[in-house]
C-alpha positions as CSV (number, residue, x, y, z in Angstrom):
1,X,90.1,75.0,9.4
2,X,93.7,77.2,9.5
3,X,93.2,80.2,12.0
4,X,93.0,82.8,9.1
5,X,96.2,84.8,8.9
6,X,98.3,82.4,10.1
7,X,101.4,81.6,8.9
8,X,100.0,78.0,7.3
9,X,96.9,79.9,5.8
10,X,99.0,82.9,3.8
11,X,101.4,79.9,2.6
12,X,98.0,78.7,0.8
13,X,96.5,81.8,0.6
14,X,99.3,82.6,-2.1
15,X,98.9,79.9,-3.7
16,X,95.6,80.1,-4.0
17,X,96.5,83.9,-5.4
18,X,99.0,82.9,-8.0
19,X,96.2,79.8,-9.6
20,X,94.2,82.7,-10.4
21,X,94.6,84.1,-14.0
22,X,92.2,86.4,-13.1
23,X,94.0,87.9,-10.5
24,X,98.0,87.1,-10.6
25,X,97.3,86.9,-14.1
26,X,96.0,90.6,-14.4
27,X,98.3,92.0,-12.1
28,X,101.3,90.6,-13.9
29,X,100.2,92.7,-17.0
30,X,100.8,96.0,-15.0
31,X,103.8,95.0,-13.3
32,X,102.1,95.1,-9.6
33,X,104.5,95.1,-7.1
34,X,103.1,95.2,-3.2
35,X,103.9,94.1,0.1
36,X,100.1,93.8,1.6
37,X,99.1,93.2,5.7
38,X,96.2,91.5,6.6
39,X,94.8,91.5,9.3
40,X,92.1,92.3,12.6
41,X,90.4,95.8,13.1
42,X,92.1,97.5,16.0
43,X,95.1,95.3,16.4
44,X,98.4,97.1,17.0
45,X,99.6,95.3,13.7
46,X,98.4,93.1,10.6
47,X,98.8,89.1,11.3
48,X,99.9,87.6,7.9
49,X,101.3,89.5,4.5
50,X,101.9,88.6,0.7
51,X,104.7,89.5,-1.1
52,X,103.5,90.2,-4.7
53,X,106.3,90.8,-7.4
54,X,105.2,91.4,-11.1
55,X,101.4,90.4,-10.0
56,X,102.6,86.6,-8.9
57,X,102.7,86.6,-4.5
58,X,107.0,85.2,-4.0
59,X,106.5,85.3,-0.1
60,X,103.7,85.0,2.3
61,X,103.2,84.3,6.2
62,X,102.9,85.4,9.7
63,X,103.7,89.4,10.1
64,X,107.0,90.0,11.1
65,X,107.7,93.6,10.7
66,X,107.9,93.8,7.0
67,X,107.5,97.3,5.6
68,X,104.2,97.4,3.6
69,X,102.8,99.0,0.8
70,X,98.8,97.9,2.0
71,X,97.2,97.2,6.0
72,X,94.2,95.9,5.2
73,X,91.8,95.3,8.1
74,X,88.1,94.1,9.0
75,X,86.6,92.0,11.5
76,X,87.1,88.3,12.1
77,X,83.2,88.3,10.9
78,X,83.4,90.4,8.2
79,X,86.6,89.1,6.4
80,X,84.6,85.5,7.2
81,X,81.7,86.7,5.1
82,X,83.8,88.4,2.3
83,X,85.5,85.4,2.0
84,X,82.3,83.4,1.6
85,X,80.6,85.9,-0.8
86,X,83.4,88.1,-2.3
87,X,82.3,91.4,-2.5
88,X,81.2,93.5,-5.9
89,X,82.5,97.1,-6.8
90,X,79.2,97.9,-4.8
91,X,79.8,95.5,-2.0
92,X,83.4,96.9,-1.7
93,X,82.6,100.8,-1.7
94,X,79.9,99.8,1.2
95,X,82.3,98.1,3.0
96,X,84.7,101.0,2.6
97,X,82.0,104.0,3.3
98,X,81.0,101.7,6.5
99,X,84.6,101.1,7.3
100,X,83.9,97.6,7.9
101,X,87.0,97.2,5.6
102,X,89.9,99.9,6.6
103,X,92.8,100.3,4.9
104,X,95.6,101.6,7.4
105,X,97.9,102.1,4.6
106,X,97.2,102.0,1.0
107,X,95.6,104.4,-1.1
108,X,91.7,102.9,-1.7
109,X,90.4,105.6,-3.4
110,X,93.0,105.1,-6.4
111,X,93.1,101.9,-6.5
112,X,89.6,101.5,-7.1
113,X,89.4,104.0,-9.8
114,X,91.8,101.8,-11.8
115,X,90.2,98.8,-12.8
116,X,93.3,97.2,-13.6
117,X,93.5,96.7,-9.9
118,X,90.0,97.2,-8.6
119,X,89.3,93.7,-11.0
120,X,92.0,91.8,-9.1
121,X,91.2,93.3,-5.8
122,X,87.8,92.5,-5.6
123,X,89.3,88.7,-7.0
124,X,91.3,88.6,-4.1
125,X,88.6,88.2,-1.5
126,X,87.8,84.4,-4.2
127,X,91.2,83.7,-3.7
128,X,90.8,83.8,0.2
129,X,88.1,81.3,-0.2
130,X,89.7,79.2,-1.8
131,X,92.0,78.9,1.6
132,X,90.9,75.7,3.8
């Protein structure tokens, strides 16, 4: 399996994004535009990011100083787990409360009251599943 973040596992990771009506599909309609981090709790920075322009990911790979819009970080374990079972609204507020899932940049709290995103986000976690 691709170490998770890595530059080979974003490349497929965004594909994985953009084959997903659900998700590039949904995002498209709203005109999402985001530059997102991923990657370890309490690393200095994220390891991989997508580049998403009109809800479609154009760019992906290893972190290389990009400015971003989203940090999103968890444990090796946890992201692992979220990946295997996405998480529901439920599941995702949890995760947040718990802060098992941090978001070092990004606004969480209106994102999830939006369910234009909140749909897509939680579809996200599918997408990273998909990644082998």
């Amino acid at each position: 399996m691709t170490e998770i973040f890595s530059n080979e596992w974003m490349v497929k990771f965004k594909d994985a994004w953009n084959g997903d009506p659900e998700l590039a599909g949904e995002l498209a309609k709203i005109g999402f535009n985001s530059t997102i981090g991923y990657g370890f709790d309490g690393d200095e920075q994220p390891k991989g990011v997508l580049k998403v322009e009109n809800g479609h990911a154009v760019d992906s790979g290893a972190y290389n100083g990009e400015a971003l819009n989203w940090d999103l970080r968890a444990s090796a374990d946890n992201w692992k787990k979220w990946m295997q079972k996405p998480p529901g609204m439920m599941g995702l507020g949890m995760a947040y409360t718990s802060r098992k899932l941090k978001f070092n940049k990004g606004d969480y709290s209106a994102m999830i009251k939006d369910p234009r995103m909140a749909g897509p986000f939680i579809k996200s976690f599918a997408a990273m599943g998909k990644v082998k």
